[in-house]
Structure formats: C-alpha cells, structure tokens
C-alpha positions in Angstrom: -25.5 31.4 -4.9 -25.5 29.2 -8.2 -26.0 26.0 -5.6 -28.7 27.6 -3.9 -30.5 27.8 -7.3 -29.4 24.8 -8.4 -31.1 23.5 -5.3 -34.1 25.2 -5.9 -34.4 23.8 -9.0 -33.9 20.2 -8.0 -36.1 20.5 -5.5 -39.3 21.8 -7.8 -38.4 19.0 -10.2 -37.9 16.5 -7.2 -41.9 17.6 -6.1 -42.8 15.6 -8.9 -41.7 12.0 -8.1 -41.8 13.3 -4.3 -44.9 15.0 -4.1 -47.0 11.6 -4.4 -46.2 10.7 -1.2 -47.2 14.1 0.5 -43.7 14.4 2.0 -42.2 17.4 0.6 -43.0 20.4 -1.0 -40.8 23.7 -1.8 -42.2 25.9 0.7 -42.5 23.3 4.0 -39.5 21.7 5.8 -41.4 18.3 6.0 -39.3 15.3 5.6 -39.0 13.8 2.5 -39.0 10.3 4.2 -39.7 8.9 7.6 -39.0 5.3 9.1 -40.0 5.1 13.1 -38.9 7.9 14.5 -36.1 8.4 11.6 -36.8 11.3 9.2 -34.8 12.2 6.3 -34.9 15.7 5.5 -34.1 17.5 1.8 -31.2 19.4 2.8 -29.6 16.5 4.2 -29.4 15.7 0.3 -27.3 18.8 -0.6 -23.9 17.2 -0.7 -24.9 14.5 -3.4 -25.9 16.6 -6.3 -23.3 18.3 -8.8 -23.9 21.5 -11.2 -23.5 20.0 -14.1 -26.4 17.8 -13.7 -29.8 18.2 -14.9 -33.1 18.5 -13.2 -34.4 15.0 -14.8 -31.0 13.5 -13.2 -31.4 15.2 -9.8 -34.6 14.0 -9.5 -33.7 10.1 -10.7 -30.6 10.8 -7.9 -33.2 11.8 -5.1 -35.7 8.8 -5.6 -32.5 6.2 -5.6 -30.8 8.3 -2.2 -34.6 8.1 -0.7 -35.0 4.5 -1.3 -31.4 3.5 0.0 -32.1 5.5 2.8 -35.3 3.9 3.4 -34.0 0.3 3.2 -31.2 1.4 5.4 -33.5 2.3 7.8 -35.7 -0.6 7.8 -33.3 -2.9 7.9 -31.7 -1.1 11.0 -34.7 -1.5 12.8 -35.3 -5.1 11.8 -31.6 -5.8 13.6 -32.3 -3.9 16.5 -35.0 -5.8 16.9 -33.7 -8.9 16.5 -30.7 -8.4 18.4 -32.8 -6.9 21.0 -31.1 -9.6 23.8 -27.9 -9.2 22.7 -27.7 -5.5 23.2 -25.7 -5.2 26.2 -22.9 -7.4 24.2 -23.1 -5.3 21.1 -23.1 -2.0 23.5 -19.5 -3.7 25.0 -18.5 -4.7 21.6 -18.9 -1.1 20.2 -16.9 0.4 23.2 -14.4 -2.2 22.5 -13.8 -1.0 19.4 -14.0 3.0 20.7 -11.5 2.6 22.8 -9.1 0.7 20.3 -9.9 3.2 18.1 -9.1 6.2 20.1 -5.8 4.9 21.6 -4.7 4.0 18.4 -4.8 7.0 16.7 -4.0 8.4 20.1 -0.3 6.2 20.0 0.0 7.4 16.1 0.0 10.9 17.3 2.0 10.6 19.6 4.6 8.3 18.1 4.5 10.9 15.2 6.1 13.5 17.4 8.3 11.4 19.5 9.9 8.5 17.3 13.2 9.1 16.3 13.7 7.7 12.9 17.3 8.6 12.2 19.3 4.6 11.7 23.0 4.5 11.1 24.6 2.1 8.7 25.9 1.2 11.7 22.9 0.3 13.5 21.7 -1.8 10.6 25.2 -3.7 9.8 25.1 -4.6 13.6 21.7 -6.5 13.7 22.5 -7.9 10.4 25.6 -9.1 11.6 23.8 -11.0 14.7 21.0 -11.6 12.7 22.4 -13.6 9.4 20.4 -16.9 9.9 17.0 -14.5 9.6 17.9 -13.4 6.4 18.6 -16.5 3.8 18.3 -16.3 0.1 14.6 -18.0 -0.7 16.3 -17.8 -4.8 19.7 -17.0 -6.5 20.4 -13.0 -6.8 22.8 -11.4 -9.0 24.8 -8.7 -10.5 24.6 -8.9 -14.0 23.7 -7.4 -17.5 21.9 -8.1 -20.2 21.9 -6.6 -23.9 19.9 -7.7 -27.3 21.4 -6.6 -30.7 19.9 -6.7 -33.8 21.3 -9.7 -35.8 23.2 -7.6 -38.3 24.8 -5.7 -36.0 26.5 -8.0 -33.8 30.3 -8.5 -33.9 32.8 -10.1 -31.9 34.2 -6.5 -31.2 30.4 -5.4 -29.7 30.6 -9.2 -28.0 33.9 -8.6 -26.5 33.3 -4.8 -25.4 30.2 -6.0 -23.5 32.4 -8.8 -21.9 34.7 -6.8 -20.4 34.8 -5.6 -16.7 36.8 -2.7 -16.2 34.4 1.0 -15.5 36.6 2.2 -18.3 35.4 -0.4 -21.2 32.1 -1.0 -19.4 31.4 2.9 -19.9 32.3 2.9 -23.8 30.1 -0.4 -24.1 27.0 2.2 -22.4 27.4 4.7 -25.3 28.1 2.0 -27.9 24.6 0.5 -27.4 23.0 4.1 -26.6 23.4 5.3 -29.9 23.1 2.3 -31.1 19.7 1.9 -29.9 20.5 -1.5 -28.1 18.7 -2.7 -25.4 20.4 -2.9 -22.1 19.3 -4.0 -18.6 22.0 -2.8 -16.7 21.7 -5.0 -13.1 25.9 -4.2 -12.9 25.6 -2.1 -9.6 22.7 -3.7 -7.7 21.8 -7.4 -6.5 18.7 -8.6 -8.2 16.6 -11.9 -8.4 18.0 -13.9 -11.2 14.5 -14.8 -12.3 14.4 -10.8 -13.6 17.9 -11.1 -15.4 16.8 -14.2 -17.6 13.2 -12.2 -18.1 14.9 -10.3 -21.0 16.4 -13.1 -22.4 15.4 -16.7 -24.0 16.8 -19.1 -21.4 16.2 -22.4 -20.8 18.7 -23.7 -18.1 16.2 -24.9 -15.3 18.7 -25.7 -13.4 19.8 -21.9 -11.8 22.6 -23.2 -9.5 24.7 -25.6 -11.7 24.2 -22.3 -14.9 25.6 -19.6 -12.4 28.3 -21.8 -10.8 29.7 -22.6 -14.2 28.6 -19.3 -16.2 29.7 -16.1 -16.4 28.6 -15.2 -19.9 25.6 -16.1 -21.7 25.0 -15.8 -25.3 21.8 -16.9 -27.4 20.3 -15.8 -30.8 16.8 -16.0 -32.9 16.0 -14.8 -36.2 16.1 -11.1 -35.4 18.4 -10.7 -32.0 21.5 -11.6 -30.1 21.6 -11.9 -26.7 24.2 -11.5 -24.4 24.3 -11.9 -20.2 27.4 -11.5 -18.0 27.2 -12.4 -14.6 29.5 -10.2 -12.2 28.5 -11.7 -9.3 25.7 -14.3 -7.5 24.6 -15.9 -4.3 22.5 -18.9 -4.5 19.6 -19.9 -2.8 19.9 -20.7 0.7 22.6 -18.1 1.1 23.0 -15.4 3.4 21.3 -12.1 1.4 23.6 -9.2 1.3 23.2 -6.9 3.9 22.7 -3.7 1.7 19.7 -6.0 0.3 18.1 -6.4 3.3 18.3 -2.8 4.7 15.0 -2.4 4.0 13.9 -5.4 6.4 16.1 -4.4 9.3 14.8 -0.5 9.3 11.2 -1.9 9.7 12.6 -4.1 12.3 14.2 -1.5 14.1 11.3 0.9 13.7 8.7 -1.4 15.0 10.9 -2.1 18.2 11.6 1.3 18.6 7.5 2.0 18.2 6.8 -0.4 21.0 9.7 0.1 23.1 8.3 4.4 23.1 4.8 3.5 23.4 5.8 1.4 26.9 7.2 4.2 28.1 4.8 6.7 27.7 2.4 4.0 29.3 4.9 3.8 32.2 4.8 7.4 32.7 1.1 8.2 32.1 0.5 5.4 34.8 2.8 6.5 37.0 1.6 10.1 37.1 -1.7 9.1 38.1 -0.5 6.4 40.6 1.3 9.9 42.1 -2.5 11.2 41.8 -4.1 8.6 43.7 -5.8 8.2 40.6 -4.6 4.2 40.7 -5.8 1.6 43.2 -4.8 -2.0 43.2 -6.5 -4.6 45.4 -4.8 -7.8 44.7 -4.8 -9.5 47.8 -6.8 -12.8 47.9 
C-alpha cells in the first residue's frame, strides 16, 4: 500500500517535467515515451524508485530513466538499420550463443547431480606420483619460523629456546612469546614460499639458494628489534613441490577429467536413445 502511494506521488510530481511532452498524465495509461513502435510505459518504472526518496528525486530519476531509455532506443534502431544485411549472420550468431548457453547450464545441472567428488589421498598420491615432472618448484619453499623481540628483551636463553626443535621446547617457546607479546610467524607445520618467511624480517641475502643450503638460523637486529628465523626444512627452485602442496592442483585436475569424462557419457547415452528412436539419421556415403 505505502508503494502504491508512493507511486502515486511520484507520478503527480513526475507530470511536471513529463507533462511538456503530452505523454503522461495520472489518470491515462499513455506512454511516457515512444521511439518507432517502442513505448515505454510508467509502470515499467516501478522497480527503480525507493521509499525513502523524495518527490523532487523521483522526478530527477524518471527524466534520466526516460532519456537512457530513449537513447537506447535510438541507438537500437540506428544498428538495425545499419546491420540490416547482416541480419541473417547476427540471427545465426545469437542462436549460437542460445544454444551454448542452454547446454551449458544444461551440463552444470546435470553434472551437479551426478559428479562424484569424493578423492582419496590415494587417488591424489597416485597421479602425483606419475605426474612429478608437472609439478616443479617455480621458487624455494620452506618450513620455518620467524620471531621479532624487542631489543631489551632478548637473551641467549629466548635465542636458544627458539632454536630448538623438539614439540616439547618448541611448545614452551609458543607461551614464552605469547605472554610476552612477541611476534611470531609460525610456518613450522606447513611449506610456504620463502619469499613470505623473509617478508617479516630485514634480509638481504639475494642469493635464496646458497642462504638456505648453508643456513638454518638467521638472526638480525635494528634499533628497536631482534630477529630470529630457523629453517626446519626447504626445497629449492626447480624441485619437485611436495605432494601435500599440490593437492589442490591435482583435485582440479581430477575433477575436470572426471567433468568431461561424465558429460561424454551422458552424450553417448542421450544419442544413443534417440538413435534407438529413429530420431538419428546419418548419410555419409559420398
């Protein structure tokens, strides 16, 4: 009800800037616009107004929607027109793209209720295994840690906690620097691109191969922090990337041949219950 009147209110303030032209007044169902045999109709404006605008701002809205619609129009026309020999290519072109259209969202559906997307670790470990070469190291990864100190706090105890490997002493180093308030990047447990260790550092080794091959701790200072990285493990670039890292990669792999490999054989079967229809001829003979 409140739209209705809203409406009705837009459209008595609209009669001003409208009303010029002749095209619309409260009581008539003219159109408010015409171009050809194109008319544009007041309620076809309904969905673009809000209630919490005012009549002044409905009635700016209406003049702008009107002369967008207007242009649109024109410049519709004006293609058609010019494109007027080409019409039997667009009229292909636009059931090109119908039919693309409706068998795509037709093979979504249907993949949607068919695919099965349940992989093993299995599954993935096996085309890893026979798929190494495909999945090469573009730059160094890592398992490491990183952890800034304030100046003053740092200690060759703290230094030699963090250091250490065991769960045991790694653990106590955790709740040193949480309640400490230390800042720690903790890459222990997952392989990362070294490029995102060094990010919370100041490093200027340039030379990532030659650093990780000889490194396994890391220490730098300025005026206010001290810096520590230990490395726990690395693969340089060119090597083969651990298979738990490119899990992601092989499901999409295996998805996308599993898509294609469904989709084939619901095109097999859809063709082969209208070939038992006599719904398929083939004349191939030259």
């Amino acid at each position: 009800m409140r739209v209705r009147l809203l409406l009705s209110l837009i459209c008595l303030a609209a009669a001003v800037s409208c009303g010029k032209f002749g095209l619309y007044t409260p009581h008539t169902e003219k159109p408010i616009a015409k171009v050809g045999e194109n008319e544009l109709y007041m309620r076809d404006l309904e969905n673009i107004f809000n209630t919490e605008m005012t009549a002044e701002d409905s009635a700016k809205l209406i003049d702008s929607y009107i002369n967008n619609w207007v242009r649109s129009q024109v410049k519709k026309e004006a293609a058609q027109k010019a494109l007027s020999s080409q019409r039997a290519h667009i009229e292909e072109l636009v059931e090109q793209y119908r039919t693309s259209l409706t068998t795509y969202m037709f093979e979504n559906d249907y993949v949607a209720s068919h695919l099965d997307t349940t992989l093993t670790t299995e599954q993935i470990q096996t085309y890893y295994n026979k798929n190494r070469d495909n999945f090469l190291l573009a730059g160094p990864i890592v398992k490491a840690a990183v952890v800034r100190i304030p100046a003053k706090n740092s200690s060759r105890r703290i230094e030699d906690m963090f250091k250490k490997n065991t769960e045991k002493d790694w653990d106590e180093f955790v709740a040193v620097a949480q309640k400490n308030g230390y800042k720690l990047d903790d890459y222990s447990r997952e392989w990362v691109d070294f490029s995102t260790v060094i990010g919370h550092i100041p490093f200027y080794n340039s030379n990532f191969d030659e650093f990780l091959k000889s490194k396994k701790n890391y220490e730098v200072a300025d005026e206010q922090y001290k810096y520590l990285m230990k490395i726990l493990s690395f693969r340089l670039a060119g090597d083969y990337m651990p298979a738990e890292r490119a899990t992601d990669n092989i499901r999409k792999i295996l998805l996308a041949a599993r898509r294609s490999e469904l989709v084939r054989t619901m095109e097999d079967s859809l063709v082969k219950v209208e070939t038992d229809n006599d719904r398929v001829t083939i004349n191939n003979n030259q």
